[in-house]
C-alpha positions in Angstrom: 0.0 0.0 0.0 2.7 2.6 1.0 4.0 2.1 -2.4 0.7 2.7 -4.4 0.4 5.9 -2.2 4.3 7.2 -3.3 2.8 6.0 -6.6 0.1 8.4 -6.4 1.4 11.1 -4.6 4.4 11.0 -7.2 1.6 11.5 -10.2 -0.1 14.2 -7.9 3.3 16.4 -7.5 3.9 16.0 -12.0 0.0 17.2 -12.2 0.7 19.7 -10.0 4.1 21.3 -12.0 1.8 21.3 -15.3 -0.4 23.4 -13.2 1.8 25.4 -11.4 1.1 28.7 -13.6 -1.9 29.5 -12.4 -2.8 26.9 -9.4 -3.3 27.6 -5.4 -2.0 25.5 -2.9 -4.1 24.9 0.4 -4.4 23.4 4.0 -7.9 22.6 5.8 -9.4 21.1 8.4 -12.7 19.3 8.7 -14.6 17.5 11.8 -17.4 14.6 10.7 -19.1 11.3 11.5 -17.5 8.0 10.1 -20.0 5.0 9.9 -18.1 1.4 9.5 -20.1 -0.8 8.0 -19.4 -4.6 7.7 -21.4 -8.2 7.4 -20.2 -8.9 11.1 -19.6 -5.7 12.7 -20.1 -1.9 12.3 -20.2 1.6 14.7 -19.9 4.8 14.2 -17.5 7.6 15.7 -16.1 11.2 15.0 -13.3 11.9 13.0 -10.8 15.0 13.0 -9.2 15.6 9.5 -6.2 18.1 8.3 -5.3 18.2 4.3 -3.3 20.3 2.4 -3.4 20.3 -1.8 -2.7 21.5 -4.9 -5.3 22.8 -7.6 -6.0 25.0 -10.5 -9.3 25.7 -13.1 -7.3 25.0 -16.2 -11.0 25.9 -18.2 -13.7 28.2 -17.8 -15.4 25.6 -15.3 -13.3 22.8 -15.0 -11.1 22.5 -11.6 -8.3 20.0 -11.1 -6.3 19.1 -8.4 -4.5 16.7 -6.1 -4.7 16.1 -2.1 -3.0 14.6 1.1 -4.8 14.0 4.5 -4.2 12.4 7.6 -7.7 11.6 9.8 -7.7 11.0 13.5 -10.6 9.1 15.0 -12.3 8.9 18.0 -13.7 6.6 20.3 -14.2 2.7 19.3 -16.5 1.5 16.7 -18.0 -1.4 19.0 -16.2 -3.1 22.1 -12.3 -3.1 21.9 -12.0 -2.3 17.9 -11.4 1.1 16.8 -9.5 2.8 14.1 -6.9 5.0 15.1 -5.9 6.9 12.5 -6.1 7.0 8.3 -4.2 8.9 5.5 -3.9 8.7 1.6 -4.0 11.1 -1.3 -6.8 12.1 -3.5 -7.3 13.2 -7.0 -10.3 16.0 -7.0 -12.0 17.3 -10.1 -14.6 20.0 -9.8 -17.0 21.4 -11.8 -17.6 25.2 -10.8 -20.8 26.1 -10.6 -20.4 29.9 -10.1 -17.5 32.2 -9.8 -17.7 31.1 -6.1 -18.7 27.4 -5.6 -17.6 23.8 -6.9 -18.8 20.5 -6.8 -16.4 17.8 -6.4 -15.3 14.7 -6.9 -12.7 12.9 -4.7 -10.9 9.6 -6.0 -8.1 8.0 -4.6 -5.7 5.6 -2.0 -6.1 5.3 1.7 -4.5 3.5 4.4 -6.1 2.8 8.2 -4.7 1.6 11.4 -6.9 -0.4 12.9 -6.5 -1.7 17.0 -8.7 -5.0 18.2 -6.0 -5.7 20.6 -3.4 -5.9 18.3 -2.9 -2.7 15.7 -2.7 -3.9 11.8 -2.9 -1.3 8.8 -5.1 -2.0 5.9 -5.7 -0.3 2.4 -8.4 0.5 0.2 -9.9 2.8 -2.0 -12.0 6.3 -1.4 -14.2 8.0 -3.6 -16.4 10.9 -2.6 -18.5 13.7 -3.5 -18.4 17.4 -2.2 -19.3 21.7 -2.4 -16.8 23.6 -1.9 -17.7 27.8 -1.4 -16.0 31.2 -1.0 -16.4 32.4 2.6 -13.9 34.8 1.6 -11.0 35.4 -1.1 -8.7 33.3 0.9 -11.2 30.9 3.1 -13.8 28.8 1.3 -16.2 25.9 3.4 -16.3 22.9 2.4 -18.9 19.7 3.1 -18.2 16.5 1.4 -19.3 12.8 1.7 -16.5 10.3 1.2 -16.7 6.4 0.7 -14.0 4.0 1.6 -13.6 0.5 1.2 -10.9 -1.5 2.8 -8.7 -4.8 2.0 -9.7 -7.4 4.4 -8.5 -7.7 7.9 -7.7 -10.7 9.8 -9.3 -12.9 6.9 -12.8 -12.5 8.1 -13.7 -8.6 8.3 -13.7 -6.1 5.5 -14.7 -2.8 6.8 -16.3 0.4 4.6 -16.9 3.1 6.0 -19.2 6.3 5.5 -17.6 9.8 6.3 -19.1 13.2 6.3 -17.4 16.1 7.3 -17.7 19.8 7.5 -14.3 22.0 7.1 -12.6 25.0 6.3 -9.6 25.6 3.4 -7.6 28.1 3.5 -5.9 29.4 0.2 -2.6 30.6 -0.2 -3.6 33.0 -3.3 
């Protein structure tokens, strides 16, 4: 997994060069509910996220861009298994849908740590959906809904999960 994530994030920082005329770099934050869902188990807790990217509108309307994040979560899912923390990178094209807002779309690589008395990292795959609008020239709010699913873990759970989250990004125009 840590390979397929230099992998993308190597593909993410070329993207980002052919962009770099007239593209923004950005760091956020973002506070949401993760549901895990799977066929034996499943729980929900809240999640703290920080990201930082890279993205440009190379036509009239159409955004594109790359992103890191690290998640930290909190509490356990059900009895002694909770996830500790995720990260991975994303691709994310918009669409903008005014001179101030874009919709979304988040695809790409992410890698949990899970503990049920013993801590084991597994990958999988995210894709997502979000709005993203100008609070100011430099701070825009962002709500988004993002879908993971995971490799299996111990041979008999395969967790997805359910995340939506609420943040701030700040621009560095």
């Amino acid at each position: 997994m840590f390979k397929k994530l230099l992998i993308a994030t190597a593909i993410l920082a070329s993207s980002s060069a052919a962009l770099a005329a007239s593209g923004v770099p950005y760091v956020g934050a973002s506070v949401g509910v993760t549901n895990t869902l799977d066929d034996v188990i499943g729980g929900r807790n809240l999640n703290v996220n920080i990201f930082g990217g890279y993205g440009a509108v190379v036509t009239q309307n159409i955004y594109l861009g790359g992103e890191v994040f690290a998640n930290k979560a909190t509490g356990d899912i059900v009895y002694s298994l909770s996830n500790r923390f995720s990260y991975g990178a994303s691709f994310i094209p918009g669409l903008l849908l005014s001179e101030h807002t874009m919709l979304y779309g988040r695809a790409g690589l992410v890698n949990a740590s899970y503990n049920a008395g013993y801590t084991t990292n597994i990958s999988g795959l995210q894709a997502g959906l979000g709005l993203q609008t100008s609070l100011t020239e430099k701070v825009d709010l962002r709500a988004e809904y993002v879908y993971s699913n995971y490799d299996h873990f111990n041979n008999d759970f395969k967790p997805t999960t359910d995340q939506v989250n609420l943040g701030i990004v700040y621009k560095f125009e």
